[in-house]
C-alpha positions in Angstrom: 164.3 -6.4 46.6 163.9 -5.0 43.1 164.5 -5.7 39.7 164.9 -2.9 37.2 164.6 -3.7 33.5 166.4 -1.7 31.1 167.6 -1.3 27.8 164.1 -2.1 25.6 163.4 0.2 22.3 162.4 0.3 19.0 164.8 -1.6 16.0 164.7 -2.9 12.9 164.3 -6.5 11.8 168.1 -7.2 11.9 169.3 -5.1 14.7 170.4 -5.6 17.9 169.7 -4.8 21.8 171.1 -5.8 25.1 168.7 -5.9 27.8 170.2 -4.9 31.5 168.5 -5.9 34.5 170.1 -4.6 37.7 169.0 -5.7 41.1 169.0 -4.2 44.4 168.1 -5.3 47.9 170.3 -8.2 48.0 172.8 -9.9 45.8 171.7 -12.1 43.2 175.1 -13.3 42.4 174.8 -17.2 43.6 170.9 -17.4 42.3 168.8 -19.0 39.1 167.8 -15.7 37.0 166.1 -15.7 33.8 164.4 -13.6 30.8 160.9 -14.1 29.8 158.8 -11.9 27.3 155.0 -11.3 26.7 153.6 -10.5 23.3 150.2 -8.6 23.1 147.6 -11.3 23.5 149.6 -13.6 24.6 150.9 -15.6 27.1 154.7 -15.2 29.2 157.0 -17.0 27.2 160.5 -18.6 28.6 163.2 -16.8 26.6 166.4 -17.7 28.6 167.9 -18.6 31.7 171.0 -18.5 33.7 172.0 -21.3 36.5 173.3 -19.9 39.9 176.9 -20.7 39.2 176.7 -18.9 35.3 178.2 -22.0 34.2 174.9 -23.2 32.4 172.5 -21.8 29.9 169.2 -22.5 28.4 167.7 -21.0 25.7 164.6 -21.3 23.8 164.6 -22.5 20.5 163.1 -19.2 19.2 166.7 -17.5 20.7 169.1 -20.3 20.0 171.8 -18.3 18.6 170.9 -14.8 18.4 170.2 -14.1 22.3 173.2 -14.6 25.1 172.4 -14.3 28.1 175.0 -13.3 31.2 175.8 -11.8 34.4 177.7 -9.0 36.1 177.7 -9.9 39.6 179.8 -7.2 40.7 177.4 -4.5 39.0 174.6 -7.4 40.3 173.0 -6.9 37.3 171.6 -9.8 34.4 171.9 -9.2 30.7 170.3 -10.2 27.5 172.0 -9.2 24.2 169.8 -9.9 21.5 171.0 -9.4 17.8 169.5 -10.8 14.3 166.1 -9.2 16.0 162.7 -10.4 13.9 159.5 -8.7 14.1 158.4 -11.9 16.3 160.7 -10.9 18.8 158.2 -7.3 19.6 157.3 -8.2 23.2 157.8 -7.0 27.0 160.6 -8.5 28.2 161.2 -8.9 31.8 163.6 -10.4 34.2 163.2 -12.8 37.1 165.7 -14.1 39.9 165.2 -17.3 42.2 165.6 -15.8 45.4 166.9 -19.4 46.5 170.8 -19.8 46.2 172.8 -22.1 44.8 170.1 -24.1 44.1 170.0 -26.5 41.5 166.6 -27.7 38.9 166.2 -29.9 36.5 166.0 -28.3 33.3 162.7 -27.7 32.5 162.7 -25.7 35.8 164.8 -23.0 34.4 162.4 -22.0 31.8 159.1 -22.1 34.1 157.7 -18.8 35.6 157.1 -20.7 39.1 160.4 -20.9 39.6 161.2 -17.6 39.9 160.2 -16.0 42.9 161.1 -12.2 41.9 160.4 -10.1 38.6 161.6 -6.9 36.8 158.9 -4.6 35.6 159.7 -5.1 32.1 161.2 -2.8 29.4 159.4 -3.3 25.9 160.9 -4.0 22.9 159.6 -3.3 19.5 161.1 -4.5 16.0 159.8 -3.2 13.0 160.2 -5.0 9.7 
């Protein structure tokens, strides 16, 4: 099973970028996946998540209306389109699938790392002020 990250760059402080993450190996169509970033020096940070029926999202507060997050599940691949981008946002972003299905968390859950069973290699993302 993999998880390839794509889509990461360098924008300015306004712009906007949409994240792909496709998988391969097995269909991730029916599972918890989710978007977490690292800054330099610091720790993995929950930046979004998707339930295993795409009918629910969480969101940190930090991407409360500027990220969306969403799936393809006939291309089986995740997506994070990020727009109104701040310098804050620099980090590596990487995506992670629950490789249970149809399984349902409380909501905390979504937006822990142990949760997640299988992770992308991340694609970096760099916005300049």
């Amino acid at each position: 099973v993999q998880l390839q990250a794509s889509g990461g760059g360098l924008v300015q402080a306004g712009g906007s970028l949409r994240l792909s993450c496709a998988a391969s190996g097995r269909t991730f169509s029916s599972n918890t996946m989710g978007w977490f970033r690292q800054a330099p020096g610091k720790a993995r940070d929950f930046v979004a998540a998707l339930s295993w029926s795409g009918s629910t999202t969480y969101y940190a507060e930090s991407a409360k209306g500027r990220f969306t997050i969403s799936r393809d599940n006939v291309k089986n691949t995740l997506y994070l389109q990020m727009s109104g981008l701040k310098p804050e946002d620099t980090a590596v972003y990487y995506c992670a699938a629950d490789k249970n299905s149809r399984r349902v968390y409380i909501a905390g859950a979504y937006t822990t790392g142990g949760t997640y069973d299988y992770w992308g290699q991340g694609t970096q993302v760099t916005v300049s002020s």
